[in-house]
Backbone as JSON, one array per atom type, in Angstrom:
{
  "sequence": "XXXXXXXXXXXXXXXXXXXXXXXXXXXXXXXXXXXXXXXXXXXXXXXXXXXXXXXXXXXXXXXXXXXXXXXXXXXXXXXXXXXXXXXXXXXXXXXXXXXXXXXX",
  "N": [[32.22, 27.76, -77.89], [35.05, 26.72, -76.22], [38.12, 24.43, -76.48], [38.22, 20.72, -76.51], [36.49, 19.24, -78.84], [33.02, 17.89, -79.82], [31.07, 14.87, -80.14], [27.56, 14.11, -80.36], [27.07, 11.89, -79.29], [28.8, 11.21, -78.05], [29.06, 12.95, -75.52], [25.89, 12.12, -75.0], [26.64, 9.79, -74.31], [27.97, 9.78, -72.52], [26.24, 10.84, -70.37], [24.24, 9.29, -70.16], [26.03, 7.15, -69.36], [26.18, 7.9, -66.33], [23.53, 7.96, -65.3], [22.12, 5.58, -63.03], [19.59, 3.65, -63.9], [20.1, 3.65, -66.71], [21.68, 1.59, -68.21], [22.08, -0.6, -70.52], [21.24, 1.39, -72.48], [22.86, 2.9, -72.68], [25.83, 1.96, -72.47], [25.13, 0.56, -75.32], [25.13, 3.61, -77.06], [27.74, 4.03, -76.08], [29.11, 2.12, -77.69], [28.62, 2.74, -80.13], [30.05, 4.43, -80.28], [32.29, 4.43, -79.84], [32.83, 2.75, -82.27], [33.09, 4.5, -84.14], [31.63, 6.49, -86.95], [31.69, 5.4, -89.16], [31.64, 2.7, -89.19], [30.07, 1.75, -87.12], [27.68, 1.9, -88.74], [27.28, -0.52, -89.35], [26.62, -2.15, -87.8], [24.34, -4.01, -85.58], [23.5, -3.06, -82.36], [22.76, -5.62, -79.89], [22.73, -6.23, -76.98], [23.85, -7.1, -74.28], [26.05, -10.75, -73.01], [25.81, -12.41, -69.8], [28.29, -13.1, -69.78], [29.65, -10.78, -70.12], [29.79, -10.01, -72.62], [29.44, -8.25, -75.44], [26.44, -8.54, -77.6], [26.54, -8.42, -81.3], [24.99, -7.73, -84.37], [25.46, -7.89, -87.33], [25.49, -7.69, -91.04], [26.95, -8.62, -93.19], [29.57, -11.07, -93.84], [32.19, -9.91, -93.68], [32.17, -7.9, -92.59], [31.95, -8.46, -90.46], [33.89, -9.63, -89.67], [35.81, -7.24, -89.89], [34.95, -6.41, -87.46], [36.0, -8.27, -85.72], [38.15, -8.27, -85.77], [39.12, -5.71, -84.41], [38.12, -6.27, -82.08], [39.27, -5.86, -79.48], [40.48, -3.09, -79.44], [37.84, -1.91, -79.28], [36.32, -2.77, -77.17], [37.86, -1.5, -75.07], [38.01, 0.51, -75.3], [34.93, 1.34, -75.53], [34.69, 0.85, -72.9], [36.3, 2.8, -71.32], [34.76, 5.05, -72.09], [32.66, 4.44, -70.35], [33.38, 4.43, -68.35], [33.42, 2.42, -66.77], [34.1, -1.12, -66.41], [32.78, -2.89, -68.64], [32.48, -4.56, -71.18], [33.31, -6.98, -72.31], [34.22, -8.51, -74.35], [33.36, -9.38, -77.59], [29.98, -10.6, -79.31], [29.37, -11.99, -82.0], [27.19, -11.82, -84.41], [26.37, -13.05, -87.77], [23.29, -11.99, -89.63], [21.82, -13.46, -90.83], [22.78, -15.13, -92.07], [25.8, -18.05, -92.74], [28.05, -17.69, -90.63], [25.86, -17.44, -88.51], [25.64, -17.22, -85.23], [27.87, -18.05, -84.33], [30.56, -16.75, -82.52], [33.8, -15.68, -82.09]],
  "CA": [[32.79, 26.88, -76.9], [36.58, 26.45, -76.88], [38.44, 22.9, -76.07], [37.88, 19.46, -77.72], [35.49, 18.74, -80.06], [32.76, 16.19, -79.08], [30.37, 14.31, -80.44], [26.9, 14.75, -79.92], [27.0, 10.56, -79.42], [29.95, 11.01, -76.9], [27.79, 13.64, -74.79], [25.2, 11.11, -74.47], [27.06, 8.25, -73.84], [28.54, 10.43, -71.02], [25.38, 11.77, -69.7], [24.28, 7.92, -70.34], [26.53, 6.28, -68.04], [26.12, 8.38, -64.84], [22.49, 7.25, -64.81], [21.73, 4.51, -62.62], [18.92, 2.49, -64.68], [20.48, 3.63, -68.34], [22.82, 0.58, -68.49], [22.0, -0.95, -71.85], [21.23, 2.17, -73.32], [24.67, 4.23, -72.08], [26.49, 0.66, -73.72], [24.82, 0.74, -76.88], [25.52, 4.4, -77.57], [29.23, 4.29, -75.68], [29.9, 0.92, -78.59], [28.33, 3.13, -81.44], [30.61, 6.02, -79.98], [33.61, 4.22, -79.81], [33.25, 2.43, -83.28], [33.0, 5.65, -85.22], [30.39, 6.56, -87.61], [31.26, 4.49, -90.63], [31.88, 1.56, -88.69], [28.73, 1.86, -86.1], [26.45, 1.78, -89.44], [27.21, -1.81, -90.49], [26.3, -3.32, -87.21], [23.54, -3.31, -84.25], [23.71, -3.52, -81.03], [21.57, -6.35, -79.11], [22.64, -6.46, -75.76], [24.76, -8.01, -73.46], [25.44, -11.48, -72.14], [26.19, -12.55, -68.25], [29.75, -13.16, -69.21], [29.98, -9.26, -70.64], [30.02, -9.8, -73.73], [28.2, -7.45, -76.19], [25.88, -8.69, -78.64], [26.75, -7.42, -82.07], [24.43, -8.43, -85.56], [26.62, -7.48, -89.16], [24.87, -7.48, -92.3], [27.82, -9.5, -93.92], [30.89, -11.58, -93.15], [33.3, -8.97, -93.86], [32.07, -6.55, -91.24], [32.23, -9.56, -88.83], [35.71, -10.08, -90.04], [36.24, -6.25, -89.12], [34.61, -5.9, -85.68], [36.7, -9.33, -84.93], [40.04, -7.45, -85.66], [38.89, -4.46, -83.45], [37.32, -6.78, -80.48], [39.95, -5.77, -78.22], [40.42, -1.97, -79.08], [36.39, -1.64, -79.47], [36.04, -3.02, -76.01], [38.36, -1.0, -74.33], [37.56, 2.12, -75.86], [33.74, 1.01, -74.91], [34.53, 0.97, -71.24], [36.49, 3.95, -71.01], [33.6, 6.0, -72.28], [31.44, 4.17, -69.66], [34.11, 4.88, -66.95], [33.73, 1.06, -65.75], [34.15, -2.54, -67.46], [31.26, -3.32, -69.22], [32.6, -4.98, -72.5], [34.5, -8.27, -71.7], [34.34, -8.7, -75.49], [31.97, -8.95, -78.99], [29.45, -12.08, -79.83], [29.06, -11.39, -83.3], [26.29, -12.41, -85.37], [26.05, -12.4, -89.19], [22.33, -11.71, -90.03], [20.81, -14.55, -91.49], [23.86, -15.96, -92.53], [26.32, -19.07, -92.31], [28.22, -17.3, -89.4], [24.82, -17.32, -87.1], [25.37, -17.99, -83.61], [29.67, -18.22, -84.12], [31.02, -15.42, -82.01], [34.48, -15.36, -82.25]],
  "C": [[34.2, 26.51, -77.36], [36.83, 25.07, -76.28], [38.08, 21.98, -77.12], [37.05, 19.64, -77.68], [35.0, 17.77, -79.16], [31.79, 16.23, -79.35], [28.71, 14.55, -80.41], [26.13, 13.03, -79.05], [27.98, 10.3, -78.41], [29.15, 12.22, -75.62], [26.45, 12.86, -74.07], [25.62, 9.83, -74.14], [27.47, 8.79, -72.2], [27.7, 10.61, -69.75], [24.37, 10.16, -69.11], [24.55, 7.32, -68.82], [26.61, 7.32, -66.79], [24.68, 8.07, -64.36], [22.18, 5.8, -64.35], [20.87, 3.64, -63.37], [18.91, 2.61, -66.57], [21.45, 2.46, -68.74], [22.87, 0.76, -69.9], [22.08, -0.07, -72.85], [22.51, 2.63, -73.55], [25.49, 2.94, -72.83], [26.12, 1.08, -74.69], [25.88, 2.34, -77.49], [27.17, 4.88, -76.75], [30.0, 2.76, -77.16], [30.16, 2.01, -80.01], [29.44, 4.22, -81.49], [32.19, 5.55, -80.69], [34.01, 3.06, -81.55], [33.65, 3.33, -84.54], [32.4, 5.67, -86.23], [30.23, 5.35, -88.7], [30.94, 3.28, -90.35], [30.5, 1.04, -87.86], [27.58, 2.01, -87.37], [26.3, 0.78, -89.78], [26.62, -2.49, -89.14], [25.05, -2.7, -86.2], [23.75, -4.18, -83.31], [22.67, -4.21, -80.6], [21.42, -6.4, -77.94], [24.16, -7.01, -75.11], [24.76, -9.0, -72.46], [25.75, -11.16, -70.96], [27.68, -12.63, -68.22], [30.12, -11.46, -69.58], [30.34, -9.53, -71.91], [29.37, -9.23, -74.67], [27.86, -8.05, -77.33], [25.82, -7.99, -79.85], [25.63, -8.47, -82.76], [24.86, -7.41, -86.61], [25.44, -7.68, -90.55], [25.87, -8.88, -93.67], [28.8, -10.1, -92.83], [31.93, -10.75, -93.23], [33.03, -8.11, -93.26], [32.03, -7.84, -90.11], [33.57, -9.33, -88.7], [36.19, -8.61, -89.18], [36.37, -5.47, -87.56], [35.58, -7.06, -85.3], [38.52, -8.87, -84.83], [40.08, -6.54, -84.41], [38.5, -4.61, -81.97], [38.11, -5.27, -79.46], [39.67, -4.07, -78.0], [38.78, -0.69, -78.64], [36.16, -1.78, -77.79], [36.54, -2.42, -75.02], [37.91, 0.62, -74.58], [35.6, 2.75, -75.43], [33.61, 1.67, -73.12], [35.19, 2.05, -70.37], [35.38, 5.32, -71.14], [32.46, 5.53, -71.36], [31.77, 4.6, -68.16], [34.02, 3.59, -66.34], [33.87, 0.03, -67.07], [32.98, -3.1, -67.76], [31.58, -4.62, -70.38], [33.43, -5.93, -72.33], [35.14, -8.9, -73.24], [33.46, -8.79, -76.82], [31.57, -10.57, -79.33], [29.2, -11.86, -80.96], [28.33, -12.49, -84.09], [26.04, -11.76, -86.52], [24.19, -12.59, -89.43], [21.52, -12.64, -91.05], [22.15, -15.58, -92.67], [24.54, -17.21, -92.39], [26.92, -19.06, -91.23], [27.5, -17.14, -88.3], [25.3, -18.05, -86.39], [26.95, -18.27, -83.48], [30.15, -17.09, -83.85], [32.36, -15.18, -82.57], [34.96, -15.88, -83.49]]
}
């Protein structure tokens, strides 16, 4: 196969969002897509609220710290791979930590 390169995580995010009742799923794996591998191992995806904001959970404060640098380009990069606006921004939760429940 000649042309770009692609994922096998960008394929399904693709294949993802054209299905009508894949929402959550086609998100999840369009966040994991668009954070890139190293980055998409420190956190998981939970969901998303009513204002669009995606539920992240970190392992530490220093991968909070990192997804909070990236909100913007994470979120945009999100919703281009979904083809609509999904990602209004990141609630980020540290994992049993002092940061629980402080998004931005």
């Amino acid at each position: 196969m000649r042309g770009r390169r692609r994922t096998v995580a960008s394929a399904l995010a693709e294949v993802l969002a054209a299905r009508p009742g894949a929402g959550d799923a086609a998100t999840a794996v369009a966040l994991k897509e668009a954070a890139g591998p190293r980055l998409a191992r420190e956190f998981t995806y939970r969901g998303v609220t009513r204002e669009g904001r995606l539920l992240v959970v970190v392992a530490s404060a220093e991968w909070a710290a990192q997804l909070r640098a990236l909100e913007a380009e994470l979120c945009a990069r999100t919703n281009a791979r979904l083809g609509r606006a999904v990602a209004a921004g990141l609630e980020i939760f540290v994992e049993g930590g002092p940061d629980r429940g402080r998004g931005r």
